[in-house]
C-alpha positions in Angstrom: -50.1 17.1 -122.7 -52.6 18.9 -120.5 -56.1 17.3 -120.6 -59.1 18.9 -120.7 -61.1 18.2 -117.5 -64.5 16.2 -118.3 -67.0 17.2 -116.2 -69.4 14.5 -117.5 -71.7 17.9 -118.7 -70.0 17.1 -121.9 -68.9 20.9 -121.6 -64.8 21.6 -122.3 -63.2 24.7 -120.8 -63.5 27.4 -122.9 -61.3 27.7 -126.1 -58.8 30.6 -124.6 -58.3 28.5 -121.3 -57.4 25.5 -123.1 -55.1 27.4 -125.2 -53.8 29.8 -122.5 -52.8 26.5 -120.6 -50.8 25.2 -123.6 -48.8 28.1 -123.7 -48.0 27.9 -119.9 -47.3 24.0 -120.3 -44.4 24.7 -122.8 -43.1 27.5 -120.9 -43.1 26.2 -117.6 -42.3 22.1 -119.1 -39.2 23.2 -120.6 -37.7 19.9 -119.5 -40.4 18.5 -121.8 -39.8 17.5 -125.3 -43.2 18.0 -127.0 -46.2 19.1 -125.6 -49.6 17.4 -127.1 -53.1 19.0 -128.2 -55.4 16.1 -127.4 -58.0 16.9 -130.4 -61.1 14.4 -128.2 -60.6 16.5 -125.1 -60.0 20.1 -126.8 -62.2 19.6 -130.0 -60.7 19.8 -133.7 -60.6 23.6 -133.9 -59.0 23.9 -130.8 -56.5 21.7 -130.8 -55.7 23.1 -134.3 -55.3 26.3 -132.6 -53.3 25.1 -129.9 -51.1 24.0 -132.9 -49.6 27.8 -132.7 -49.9 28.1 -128.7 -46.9 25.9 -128.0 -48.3 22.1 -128.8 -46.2 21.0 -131.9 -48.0 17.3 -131.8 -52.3 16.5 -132.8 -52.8 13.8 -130.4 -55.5 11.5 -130.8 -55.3 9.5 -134.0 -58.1 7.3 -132.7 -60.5 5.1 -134.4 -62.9 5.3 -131.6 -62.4 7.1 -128.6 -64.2 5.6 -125.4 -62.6 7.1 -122.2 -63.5 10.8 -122.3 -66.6 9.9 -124.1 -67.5 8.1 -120.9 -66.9 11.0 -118.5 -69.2 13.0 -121.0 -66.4 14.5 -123.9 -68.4 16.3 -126.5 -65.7 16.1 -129.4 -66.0 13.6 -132.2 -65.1 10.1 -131.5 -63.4 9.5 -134.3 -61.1 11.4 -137.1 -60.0 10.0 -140.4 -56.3 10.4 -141.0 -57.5 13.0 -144.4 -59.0 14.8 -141.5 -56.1 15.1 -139.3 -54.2 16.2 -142.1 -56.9 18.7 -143.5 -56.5 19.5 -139.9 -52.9 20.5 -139.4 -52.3 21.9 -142.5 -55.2 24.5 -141.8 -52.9 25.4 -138.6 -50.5 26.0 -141.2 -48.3 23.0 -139.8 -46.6 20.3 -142.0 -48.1 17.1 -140.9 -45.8 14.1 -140.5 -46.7 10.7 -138.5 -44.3 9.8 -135.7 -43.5 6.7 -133.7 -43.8 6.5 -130.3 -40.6 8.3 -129.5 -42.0 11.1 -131.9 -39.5 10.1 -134.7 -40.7 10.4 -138.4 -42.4 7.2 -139.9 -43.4 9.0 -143.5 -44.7 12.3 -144.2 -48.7 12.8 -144.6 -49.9 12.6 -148.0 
């Protein structure tokens, strides 16, 4: 999963950039299963986005996020699960929660 650097600024790199670098990690991380969007480093719209770019997982299922808050993250610090799903379905992806293995647990609601 390739993290957005935090500059504490609270600035992200720019939409394309973060997208452009998703791409290249599924390319180049072949070897690599799946390949996350991290929604607190990227943003919700961007890690939707990245959704189509080569990420096939919405990381970040958090209840409150603390660490890239702390080096000055400007996303949200927390998503409800309706959110998520609202989310990935406007990415026009099925959502589906996984275990930590990234099997199936049950399919979103």
């Amino acid at each position: 999963m390739p993290l957005a650097f935090q500059d504490g600024s609270g600035a992200r790199p720019p939409p394309r950039t973060a997208l452009a670098v998703t791409a290249l990690a599924r390319l180049v991380l072949d070897n690599v299963p799946h390949v996350k969007a991290y929604w607190p480093g990227l943003g919700l719209e961007t890690a939707a986005a990245a959704l189509t770019w080569g990420a096939d997982d919405l990381d970040g299922t958090l209840g409150h996020e603390r660490i890239l808050h702390a080096a000055g993250a400007a996303a949200p610090v927390a998503a409800t699960p309706a959110t998520l799903i609202a989310t990935i379905r406007a990415a026009g992806c099925e959502p589906c929660e996984r275990d930590g293995r990234h099997l199936p647990i049950a399919e979103a609601a």
